[in-house]
C-alpha positions in Angstrom: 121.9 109.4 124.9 122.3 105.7 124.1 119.4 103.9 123.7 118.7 99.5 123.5 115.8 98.5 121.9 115.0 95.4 123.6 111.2 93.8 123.2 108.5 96.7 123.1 110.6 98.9 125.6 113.7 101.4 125.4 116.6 101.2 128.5 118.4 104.0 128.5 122.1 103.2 128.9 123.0 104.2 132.7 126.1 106.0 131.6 124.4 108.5 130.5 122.2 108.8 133.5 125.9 109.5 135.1 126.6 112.0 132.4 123.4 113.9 132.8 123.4 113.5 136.7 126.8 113.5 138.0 125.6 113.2 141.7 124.0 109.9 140.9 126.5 107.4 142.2 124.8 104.0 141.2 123.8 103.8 137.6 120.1 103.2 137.1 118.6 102.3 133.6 115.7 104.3 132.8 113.0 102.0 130.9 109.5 103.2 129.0 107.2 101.0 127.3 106.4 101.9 123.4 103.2 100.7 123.3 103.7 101.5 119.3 105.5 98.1 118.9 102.6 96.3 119.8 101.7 94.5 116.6 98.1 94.8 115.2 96.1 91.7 115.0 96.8 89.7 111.9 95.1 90.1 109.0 95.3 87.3 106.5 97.0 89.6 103.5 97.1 86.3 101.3 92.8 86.4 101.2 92.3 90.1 101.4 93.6 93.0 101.6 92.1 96.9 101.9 92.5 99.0 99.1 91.9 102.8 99.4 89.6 105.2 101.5 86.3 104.9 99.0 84.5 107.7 100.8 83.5 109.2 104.3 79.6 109.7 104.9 78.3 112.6 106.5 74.5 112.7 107.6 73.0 116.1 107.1 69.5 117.5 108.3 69.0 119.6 105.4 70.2 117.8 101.8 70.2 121.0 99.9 71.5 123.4 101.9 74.2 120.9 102.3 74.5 120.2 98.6 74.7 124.1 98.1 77.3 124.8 100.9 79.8 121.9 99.0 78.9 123.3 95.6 78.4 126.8 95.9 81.0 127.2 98.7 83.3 125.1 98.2 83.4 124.7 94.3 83.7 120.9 94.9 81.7 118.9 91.8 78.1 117.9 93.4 75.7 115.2 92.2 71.9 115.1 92.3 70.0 113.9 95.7 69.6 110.0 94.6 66.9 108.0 96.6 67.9 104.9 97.7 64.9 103.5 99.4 66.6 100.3 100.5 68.8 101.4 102.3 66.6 104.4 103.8 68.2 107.4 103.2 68.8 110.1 100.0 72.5 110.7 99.0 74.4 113.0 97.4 77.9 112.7 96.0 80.8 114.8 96.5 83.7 114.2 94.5 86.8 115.3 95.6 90.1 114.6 93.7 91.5 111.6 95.8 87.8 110.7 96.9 84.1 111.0 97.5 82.2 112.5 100.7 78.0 110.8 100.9 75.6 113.6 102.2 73.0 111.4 103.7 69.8 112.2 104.1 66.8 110.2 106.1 64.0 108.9 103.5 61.7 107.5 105.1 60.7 107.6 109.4 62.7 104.1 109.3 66.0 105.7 108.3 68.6 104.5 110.5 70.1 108.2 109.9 67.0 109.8 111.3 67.8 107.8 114.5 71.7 109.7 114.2 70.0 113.0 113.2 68.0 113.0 116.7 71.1 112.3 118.8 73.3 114.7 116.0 70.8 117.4 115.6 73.6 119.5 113.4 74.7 116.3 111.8 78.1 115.0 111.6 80.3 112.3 110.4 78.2 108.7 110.0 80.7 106.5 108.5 84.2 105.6 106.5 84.1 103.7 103.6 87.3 101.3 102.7 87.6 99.5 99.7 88.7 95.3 100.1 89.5 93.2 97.0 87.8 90.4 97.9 84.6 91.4 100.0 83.4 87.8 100.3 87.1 86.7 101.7 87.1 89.6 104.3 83.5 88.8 105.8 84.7 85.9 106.4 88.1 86.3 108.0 86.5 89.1 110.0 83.5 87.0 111.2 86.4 84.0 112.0 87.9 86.9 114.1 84.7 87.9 115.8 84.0 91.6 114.1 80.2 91.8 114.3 78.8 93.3 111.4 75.5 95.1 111.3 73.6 92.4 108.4 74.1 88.9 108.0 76.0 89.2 104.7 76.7 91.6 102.1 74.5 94.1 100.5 74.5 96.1 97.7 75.5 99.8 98.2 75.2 103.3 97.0 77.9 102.4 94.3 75.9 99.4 93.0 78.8 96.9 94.6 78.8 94.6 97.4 79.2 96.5 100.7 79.1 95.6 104.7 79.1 97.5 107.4 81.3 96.5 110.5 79.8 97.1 114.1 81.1 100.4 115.4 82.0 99.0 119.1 84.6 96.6 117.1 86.0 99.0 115.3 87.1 101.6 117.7 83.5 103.5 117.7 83.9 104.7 114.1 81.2 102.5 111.9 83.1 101.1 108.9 81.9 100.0 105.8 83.8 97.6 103.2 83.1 97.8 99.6 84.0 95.6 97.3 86.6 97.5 95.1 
């Protein structure tokens, strides 16, 4: 079947309609839109650019069960539960061998993951973490494009670098957090 690529939609070439359908006198091109050609909004490359997945948070009720489960289970090298009373919860790292899982934990009855825990009771996935190589650059081009983010600038993260998190309803409902790489 002959197909025309022709400005986000295929036509299928009626002589083939003929071929397939003999009874069909007239020739009628068959179109479907390829909504996969739609181009992404621009990001200004030139500024910033993403690097690699950093590491995908998952918020757990129960730190050392979870801890266990990753280390004892899975075999997966485990760290310490780390308190980082700033930003309101206790983590522990996973590290995998092409990246790092966060068990979060609440510390504290201000923890923005007890609030996640009460409507995800068994836990579940809180956030993905993305490396940029210019942090400041990408605040910036992503304000100019109207991404909210959930502070007024940058803070520093788990890692001890510059991080922001970018407002879930703008990011498809998956919260996203940048760090600087």
């Amino acid at each position: 079947m002959a197909r025309v690529l022709k400005a986000a939609t295929v036509v299928v070439a009626s002589a083939s309609v003929g071929a397939l359908f003999p009874r069909l006198q007239a020739p009628v091109p068959v179109v479907r839109a390829l909504s996969t050609l739609q181009s992404p909004p621009q990001v200004a490359r030139a500024v910033w650019s993403l690097g690699r997945l950093n590491h995908v948070a998952i918020a757990v009720p129960d730190l050392d069960k979870a801890r266990a489960f990753y280390r004892d289970v899975l075999g997966a090298q485990v760290s310490e539960a780390v308190p980082l009373p700033d930003h309101g919860v206790s983590v522990v790292f996973v590290n995998l061998r092409n990246t790092k899982m966060e068990l979060l934990h609440p510390l504290g009855s201000n923890s923005p993951i007890s609030g996640f825990l009460q409507k995800n009771k068994a836990g579940g996935m809180h956030h993905v973490c993305i490396e940029v190589d210019n942090i400041n650059a990408a605040v910036a081009d992503l304000k100019e494009k109207k991404i909210r983010s959930l502070s007024e600038g940058t803070q520093i993260g788990a890692h001890g670098k510059p991080v922001i998190f970018l407002h879930p309803k703008d990011c498809g409902g998956v919260l996203v957090e940048l760090e600087q790489a």
